[in-house]
LOFI-696140 format. One line per 4 residues: number of its first residue (from 0); their letters; for each residue x, y, z of C-alpha. Coordinates in nm, 3 decimals, decimal comma, padded with zeros to 5 digits. Layout:
<atoms>
NUM = A = X:Y:Z ~ ...
</atoms>
This chain:
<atoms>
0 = XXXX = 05,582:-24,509:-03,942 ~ 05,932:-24,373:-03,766 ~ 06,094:-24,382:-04,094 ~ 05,915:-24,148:-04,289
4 = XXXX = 05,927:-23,913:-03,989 ~ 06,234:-23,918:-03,920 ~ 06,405:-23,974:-04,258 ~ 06,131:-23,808:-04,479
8 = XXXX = 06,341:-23,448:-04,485 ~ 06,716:-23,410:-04,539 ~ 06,909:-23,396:-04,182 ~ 06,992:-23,033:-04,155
12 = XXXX = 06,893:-22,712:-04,315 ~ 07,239:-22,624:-04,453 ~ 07,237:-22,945:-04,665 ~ 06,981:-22,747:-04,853
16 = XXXX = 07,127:-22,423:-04,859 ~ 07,470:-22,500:-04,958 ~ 07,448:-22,758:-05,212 ~ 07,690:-22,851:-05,473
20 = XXXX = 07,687:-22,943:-05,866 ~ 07,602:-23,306:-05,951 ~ 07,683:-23,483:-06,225 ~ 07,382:-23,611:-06,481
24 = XXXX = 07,434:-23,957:-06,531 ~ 07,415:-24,198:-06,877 ~ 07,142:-24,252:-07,044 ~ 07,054:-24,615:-06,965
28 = XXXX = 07,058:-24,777:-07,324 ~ 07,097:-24,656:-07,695 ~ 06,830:-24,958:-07,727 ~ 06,573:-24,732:-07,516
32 = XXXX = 06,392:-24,421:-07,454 ~ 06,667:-24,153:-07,388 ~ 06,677:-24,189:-06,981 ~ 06,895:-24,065:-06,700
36 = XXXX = 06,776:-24,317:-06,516 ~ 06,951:-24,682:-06,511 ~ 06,708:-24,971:-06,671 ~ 06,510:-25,129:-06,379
40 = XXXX = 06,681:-25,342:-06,135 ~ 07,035:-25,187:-06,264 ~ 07,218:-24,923:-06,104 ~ 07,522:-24,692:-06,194
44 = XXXX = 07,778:-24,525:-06,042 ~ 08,016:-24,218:-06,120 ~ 08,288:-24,032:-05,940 ~ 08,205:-23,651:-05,807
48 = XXXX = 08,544:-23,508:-05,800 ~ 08,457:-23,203:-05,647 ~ 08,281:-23,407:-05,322 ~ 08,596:-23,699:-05,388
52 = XXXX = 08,234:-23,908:-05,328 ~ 08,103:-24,196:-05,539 ~ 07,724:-24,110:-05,682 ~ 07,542:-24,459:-05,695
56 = XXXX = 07,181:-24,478:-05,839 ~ 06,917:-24,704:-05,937 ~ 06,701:-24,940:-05,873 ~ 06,905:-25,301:-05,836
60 = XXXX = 06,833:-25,523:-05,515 ~ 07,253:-25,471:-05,422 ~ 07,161:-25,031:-05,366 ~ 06,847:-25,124:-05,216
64 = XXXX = 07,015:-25,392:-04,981 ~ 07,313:-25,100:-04,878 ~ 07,055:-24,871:-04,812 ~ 06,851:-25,048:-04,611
68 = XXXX = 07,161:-25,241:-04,372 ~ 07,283:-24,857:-04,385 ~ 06,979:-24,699:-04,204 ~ 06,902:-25,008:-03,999
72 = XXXX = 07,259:-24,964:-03,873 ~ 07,169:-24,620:-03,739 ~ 06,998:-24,586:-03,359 ~ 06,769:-24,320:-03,528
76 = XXXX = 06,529:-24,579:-03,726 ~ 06,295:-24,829:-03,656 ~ 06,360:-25,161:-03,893 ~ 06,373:-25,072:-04,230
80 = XXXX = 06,173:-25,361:-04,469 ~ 06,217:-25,280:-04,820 ~ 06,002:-25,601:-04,948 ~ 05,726:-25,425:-04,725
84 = XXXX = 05,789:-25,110:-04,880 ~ 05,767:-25,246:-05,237 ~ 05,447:-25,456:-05,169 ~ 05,256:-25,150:-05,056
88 = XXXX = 05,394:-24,926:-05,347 ~ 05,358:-25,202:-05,542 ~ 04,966:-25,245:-05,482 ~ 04,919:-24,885:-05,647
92 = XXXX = 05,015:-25,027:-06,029 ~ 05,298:-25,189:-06,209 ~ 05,444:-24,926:-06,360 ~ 05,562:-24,779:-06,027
96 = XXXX = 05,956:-24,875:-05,889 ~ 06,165:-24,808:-05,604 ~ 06,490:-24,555:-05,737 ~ 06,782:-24,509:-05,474
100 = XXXX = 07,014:-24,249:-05,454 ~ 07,323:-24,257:-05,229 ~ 07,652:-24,080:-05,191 ~ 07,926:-24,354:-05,129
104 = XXXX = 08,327:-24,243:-05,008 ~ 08,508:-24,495:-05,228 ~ 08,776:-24,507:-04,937 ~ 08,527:-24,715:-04,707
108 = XXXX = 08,336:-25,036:-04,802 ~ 07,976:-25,190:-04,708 ~ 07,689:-25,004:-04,536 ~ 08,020:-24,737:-04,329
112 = XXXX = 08,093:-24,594:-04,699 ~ 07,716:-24,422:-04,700 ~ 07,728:-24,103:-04,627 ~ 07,372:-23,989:-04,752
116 = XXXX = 07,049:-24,195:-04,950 ~ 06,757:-24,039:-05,145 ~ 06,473:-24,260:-05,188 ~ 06,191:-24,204:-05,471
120 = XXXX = 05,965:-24,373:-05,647 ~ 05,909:-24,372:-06,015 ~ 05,595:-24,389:-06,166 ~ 05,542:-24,418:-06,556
124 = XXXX = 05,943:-24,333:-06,604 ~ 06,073:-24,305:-06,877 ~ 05,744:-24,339:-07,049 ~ 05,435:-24,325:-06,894
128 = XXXX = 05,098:-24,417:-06,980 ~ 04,865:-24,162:-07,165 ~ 04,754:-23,876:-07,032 ~ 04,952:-23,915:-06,760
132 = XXXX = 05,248:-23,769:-06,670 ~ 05,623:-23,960:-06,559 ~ 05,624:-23,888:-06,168 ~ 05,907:-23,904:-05,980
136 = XXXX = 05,795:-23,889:-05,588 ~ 06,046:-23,846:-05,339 ~ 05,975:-24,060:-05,008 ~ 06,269:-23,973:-04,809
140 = XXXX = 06,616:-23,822:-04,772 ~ 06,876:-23,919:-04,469 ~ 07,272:-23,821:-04,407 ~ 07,485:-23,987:-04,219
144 = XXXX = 07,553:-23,822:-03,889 ~ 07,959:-23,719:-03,955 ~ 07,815:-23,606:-04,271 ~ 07,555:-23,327:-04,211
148 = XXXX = 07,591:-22,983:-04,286 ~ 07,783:-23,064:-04,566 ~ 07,558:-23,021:-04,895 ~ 07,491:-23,396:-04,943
152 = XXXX = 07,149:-23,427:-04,908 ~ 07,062:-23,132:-05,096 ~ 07,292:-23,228:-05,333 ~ 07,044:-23,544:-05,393
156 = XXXX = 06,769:-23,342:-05,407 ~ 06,864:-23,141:-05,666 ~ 07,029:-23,443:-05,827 ~ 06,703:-23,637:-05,890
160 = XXXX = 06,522:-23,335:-05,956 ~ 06,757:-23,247:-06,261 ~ 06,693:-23,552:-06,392 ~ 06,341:-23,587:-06,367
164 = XXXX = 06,356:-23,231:-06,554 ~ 06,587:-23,422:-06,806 ~ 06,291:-23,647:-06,898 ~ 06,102:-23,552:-07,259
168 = XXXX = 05,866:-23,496:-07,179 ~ 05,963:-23,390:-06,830 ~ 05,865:-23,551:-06,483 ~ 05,642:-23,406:-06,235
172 = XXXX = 05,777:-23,374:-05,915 ~ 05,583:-23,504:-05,564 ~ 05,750:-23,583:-05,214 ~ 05,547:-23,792:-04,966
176 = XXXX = 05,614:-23,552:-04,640 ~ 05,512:-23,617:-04,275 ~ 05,317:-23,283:-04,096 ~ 05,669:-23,179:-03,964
180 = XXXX = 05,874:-23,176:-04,252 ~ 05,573:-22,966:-04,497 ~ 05,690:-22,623:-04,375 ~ 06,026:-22,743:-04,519
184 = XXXX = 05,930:-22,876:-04,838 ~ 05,717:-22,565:-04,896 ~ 05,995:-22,300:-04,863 ~ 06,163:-22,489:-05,119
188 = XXXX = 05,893:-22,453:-05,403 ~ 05,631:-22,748:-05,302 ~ 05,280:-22,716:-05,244 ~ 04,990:-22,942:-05,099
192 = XXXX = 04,864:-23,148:-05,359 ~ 04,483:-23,197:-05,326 ~ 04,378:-23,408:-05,611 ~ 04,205:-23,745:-05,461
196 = XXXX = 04,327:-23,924:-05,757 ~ 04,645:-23,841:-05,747 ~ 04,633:-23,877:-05,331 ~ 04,464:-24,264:-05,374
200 = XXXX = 04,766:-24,363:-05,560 ~ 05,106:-24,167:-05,464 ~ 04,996:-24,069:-05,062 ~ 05,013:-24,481:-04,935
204 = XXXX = 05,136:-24,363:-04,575 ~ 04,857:-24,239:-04,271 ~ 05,098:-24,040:-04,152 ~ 05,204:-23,840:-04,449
208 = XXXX = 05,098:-23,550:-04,732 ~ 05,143:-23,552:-05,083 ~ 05,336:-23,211:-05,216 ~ 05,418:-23,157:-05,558
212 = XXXX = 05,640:-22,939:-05,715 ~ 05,450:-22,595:-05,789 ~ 05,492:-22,501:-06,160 ~ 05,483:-22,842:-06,277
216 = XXXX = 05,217:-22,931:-06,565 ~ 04,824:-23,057:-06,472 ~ 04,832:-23,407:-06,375 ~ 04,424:-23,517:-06,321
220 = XXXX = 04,566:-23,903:-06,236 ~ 04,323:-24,148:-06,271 ~ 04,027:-24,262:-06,187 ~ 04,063:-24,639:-06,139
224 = XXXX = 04,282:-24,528:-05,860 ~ 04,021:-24,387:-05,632 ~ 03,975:-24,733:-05,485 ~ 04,335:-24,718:-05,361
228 = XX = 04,285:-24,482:-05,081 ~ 04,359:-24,546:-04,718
</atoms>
């Protein structure tokens, strides 16, 4: 899969190193579990002064559209499907959804304005389903190429992972990272996550390893989901 390889780790090493402050976004609805995240199939967006970017999250069909014309715009990607992409998360529960993250300049319109994307998936968030933790697995970042070296897709990164922190009870944190991209996710506080349960139902690529966040509470997963692996 030349997506996940390719996409699954942000585009340079100084996006990590240098990134900037990010703005925690609305609670979805006074009507729901306190949230950071919009409702399912909604998305938000807010204004980063300090980048003069637009922050647009979520999980509507319009971000995942952008996203998707975005990348398969770019020479560096094979065809990106995300109906494919849902129907195989999709087959490892219903409580699982697609989240995007991208960094828009409000001075440009359609799939040009992207300047960087986060994908993750969200599993049992805002509340999952006991004993399990909310998950929030990240499955890949990509910046634009005039963009790179600029923050941006650290700036994600630590964007999401405020927010899942923001949770009550917090997230736990897993990225879905092909062989090269490990070393990177490592150095940055991740560690190979060996649980079969947890590997049946978050790990749904050949080509990839499941990392979590070291630090974060036990998750055990489930059982049922054993019949899920590849």
């Amino acid at each position: 899969r030349q997506i996940a390889v390719t996409v699954n780790r942000p585009r340079s090493m100084a996006d990590v190193s240098d990134a900037g402050p990010a703005k925690r976004p609305r609670s979805a609805s006074p009507n729901h579990a306190a949230t950071p995240f919009p409702e399912k199939g909604e998305d938000t967006t807010e204004f980063l002064p300090d980048r003069g970017l637009l922050l647009r999250h979520g999980t509507s069909l319009s971000l995942m559209a952008l996203v998707a014309d975005w990348l398969n715009a770019s020479e560096e990607f094979e065809q990106v499907d995300p109906s494919a992409d849902w129907e195989k998360w999709a087959s490892r529960g219903q409580d699982l959804s697609l989240y995007y993250a991208a960094l828009i300049d409000p001075a440009e319109d359609g799939r040009g304005a992207v300047r960087a994307c986060l994908r993750a998936v969200l599993d049992g968030v805002p509340v999952p389903a006991p004993p399990h933790n909310a998950r929030l697995i990240i499955d890949y970042v990509a910046t634009a190429l005039e963009a790179r070296g600029m923050g941006l897709a650290s700036l994600l990164v630590s964007f999401v992972t405020r927010a899942a922190a923001s949770l009550s009870p917090p997230a736990n944190l897993y990225v879905v990272a092909t062989e090269d991209s490990c070393v990177y996710w490592m150095g940055r506080g991740y560690v190979l996550e060996v649980s079969e349960r947890l590997n049946a139902r978050l790990n749904v690529f050949n080509d990839t390893h499941l990392l979590r966040q070291a630090g974060d509470p036990e998750d055990a997963g489930d059982e049922a989901d054993l019949p899920r692996r590849r």
